[in-house]
C-alpha positions in Angstrom: 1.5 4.1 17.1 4.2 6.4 15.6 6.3 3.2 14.6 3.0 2.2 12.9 3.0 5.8 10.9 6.5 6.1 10.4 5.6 2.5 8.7 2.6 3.3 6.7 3.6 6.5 6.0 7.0 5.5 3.7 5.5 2.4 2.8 2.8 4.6 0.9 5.6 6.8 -0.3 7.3 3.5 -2.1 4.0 1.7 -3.2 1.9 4.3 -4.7 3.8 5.8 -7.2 5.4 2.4 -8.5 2.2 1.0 -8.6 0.3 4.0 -10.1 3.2 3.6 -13.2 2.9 -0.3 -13.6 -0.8 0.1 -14.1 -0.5 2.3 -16.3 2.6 1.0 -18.7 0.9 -2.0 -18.8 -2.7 -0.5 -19.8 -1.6 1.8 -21.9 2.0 1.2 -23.1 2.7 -2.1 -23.3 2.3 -4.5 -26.4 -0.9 -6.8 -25.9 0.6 -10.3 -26.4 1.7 -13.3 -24.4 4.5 -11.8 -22.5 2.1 -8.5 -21.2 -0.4 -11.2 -20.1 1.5 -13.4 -18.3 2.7 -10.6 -16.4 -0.4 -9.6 -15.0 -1.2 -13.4 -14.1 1.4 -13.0 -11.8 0.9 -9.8 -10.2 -2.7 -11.5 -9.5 -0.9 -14.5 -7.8 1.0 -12.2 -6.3 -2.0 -10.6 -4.4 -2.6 -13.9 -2.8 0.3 -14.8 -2.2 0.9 -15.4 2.4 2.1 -12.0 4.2 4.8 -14.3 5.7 6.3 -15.1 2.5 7.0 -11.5 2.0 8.3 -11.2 5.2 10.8 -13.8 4.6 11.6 -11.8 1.2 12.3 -8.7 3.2 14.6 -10.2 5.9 16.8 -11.6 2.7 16.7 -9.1 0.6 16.4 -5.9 2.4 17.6 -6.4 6.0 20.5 -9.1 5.2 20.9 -8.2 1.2 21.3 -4.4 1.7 22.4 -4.4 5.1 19.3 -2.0 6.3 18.6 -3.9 9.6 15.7 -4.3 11.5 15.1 -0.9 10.5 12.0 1.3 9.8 13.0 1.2 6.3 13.2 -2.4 5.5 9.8 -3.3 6.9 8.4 0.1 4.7 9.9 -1.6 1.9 8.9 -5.1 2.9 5.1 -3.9 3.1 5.5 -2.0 0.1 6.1 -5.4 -1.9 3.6 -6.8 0.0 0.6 -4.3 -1.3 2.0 -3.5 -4.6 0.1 -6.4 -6.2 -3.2 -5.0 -4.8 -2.5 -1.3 -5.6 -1.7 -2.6 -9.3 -4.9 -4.7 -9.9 -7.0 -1.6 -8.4 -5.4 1.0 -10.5 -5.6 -1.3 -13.4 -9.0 -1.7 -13.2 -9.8 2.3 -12.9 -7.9 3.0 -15.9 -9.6 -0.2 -17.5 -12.9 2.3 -16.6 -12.2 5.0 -18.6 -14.7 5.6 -21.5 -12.5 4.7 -25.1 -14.4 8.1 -26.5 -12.9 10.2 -24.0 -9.9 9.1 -25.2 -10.3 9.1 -28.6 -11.5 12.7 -28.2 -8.6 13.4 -26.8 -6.2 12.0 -29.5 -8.8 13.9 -32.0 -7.3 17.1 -30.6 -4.1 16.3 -31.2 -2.5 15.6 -28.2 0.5 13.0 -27.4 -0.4 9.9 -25.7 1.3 10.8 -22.7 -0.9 14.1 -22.9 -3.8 11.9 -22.4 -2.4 9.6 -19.9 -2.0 12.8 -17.5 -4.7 15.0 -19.2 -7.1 12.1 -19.3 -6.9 9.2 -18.1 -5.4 9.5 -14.5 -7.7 12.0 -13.7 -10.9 10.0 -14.2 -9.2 7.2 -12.8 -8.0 8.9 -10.1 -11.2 7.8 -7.6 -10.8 4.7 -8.2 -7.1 4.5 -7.5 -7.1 6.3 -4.8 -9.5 3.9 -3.1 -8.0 0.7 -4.2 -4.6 2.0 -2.8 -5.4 3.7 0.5 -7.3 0.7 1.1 -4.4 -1.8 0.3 -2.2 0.8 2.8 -5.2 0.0 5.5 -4.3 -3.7 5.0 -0.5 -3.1 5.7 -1.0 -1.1 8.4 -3.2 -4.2 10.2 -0.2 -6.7 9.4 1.9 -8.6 11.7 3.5 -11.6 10.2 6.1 -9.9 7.7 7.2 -7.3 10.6 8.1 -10.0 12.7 10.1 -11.2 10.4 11.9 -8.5 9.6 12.4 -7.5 13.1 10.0 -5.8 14.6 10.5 -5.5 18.5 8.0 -6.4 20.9 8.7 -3.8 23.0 10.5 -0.3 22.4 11.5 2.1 25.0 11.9 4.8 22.2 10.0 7.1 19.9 11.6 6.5 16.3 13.1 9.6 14.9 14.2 8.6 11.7 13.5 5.3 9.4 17.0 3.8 10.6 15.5 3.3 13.7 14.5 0.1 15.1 10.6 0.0 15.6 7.3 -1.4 16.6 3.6 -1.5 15.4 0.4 -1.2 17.1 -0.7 -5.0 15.9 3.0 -6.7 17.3 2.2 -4.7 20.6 -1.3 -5.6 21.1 -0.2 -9.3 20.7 2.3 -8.7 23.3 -0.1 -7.0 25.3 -2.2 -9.7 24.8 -0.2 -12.9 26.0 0.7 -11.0 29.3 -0.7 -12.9 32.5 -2.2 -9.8 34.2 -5.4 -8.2 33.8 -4.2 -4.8 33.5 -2.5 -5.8 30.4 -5.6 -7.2 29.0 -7.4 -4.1 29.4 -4.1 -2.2 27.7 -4.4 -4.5 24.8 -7.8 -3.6 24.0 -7.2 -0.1 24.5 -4.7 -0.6 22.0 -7.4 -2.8 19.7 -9.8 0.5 19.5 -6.7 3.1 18.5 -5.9 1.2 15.8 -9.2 0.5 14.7 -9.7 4.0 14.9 -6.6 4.4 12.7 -8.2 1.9 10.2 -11.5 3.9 9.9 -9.6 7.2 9.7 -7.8 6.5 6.7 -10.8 4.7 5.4 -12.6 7.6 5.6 -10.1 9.2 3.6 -10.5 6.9 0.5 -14.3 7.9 0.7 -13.5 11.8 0.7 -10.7 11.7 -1.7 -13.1 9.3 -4.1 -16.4 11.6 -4.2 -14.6 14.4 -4.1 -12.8 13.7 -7.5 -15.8 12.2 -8.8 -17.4 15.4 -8.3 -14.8 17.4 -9.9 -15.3 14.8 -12.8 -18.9 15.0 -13.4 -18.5 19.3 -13.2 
């Protein structure tokens, strides 16, 4: 479980704010021609693209590459490429939701664009970013196939202390668990099925708070 939050938790860390910025550059910054668009036909392919495939990217790039290891910090990174794509599209689509006369208001009173990307724009898009992206982090956090990759253990006698430290996650474990011969392990495995569903619907949960809580503050 804490390799799993030691995961999620600097995977978020790497993911958000990159994909927060791409959203909006390409929304509101960049030039609307050929190039800009064919862009954001990738990042779309990208969202479909096999979590195994980004596995394979991380174990080149970040564990061999960079020389991290089968650390917590290449599969963070790993599983940040993987739900970049997603956290793009979502926030792109929240900023796409943003009423043009708000914005024009804006401008009206002078202010810079940059004013109204932060004054503005993020913070009625803000719901809907927040959802898109806690709810791509919900996806990494039930993935398997990149972290094996990687190198992921299926067994670790150790709690991780740092993000050098070699690691496991609750879905590599409950497959473990899974494949064992004896009962008892059967019944560990779906003990370990409910605590990360209850993980899941925790930070689900979250994206519903945070999302009618600012669109309260929005409508006040």
């Amino acid at each position: 479980m804490l390799g799993s939050l030691w995961v999620i938790f600097l995977t978020a860390l790497i993911a958000f704010p990159i994909g927060v910025g791409t959203a909006i550059y390409l929304e509101e910054y960049a030039a609307d021609n050929k190039f800009t668009e064919f862009i954001k036909l990738n990042i779309a392919n990208l969202a479909g693209v096999p979590s195994i495939i980004y596995g394979m990217l991380g174990l080149a790039v970040f564990v061999r590459l960079f020389s991290m290891g089968r650390t917590i910090l290449a599969a963070a990174f790993t599983m940040a490429i993987l739900i970049l794509p997603i956290i793009i599209i979502s926030s792109q689509e929240a900023i796409k939701s943003v009423p043009s006369s708000l914005k024009q208001a804006s401008y009206a009173l002078g202010t810079t664009k940059w004013q109204t990307v932060t004054g503005v724009i993020i913070p009625y898009a803000l719901p809907g970013i927040l959802t898109g992206s806690i709810l791509a982090i919900s996806r990494a956090l039930g993935e398997a196939a990149p972290l094996i990759v990687v190198g992921a253990l299926a067994y670790v006698s150790f709690i991780p202390k740092g993000p050098l430290d070699q690691f496991t996650v609750l879905p590599i474990q409950i497959f473990n668990w899974a494949g064992m011969p004896k009962k008892e392990f059967q019944d560990v495995a779906a003990a370990g099925i409910i605590v990360l569903l209850i993980i899941l619907l925790g930070i689900n949960s979250v994206a519903i708070i945070l999302r009618n809580k600012y669109q309260i503050r929005m409508k006040d």
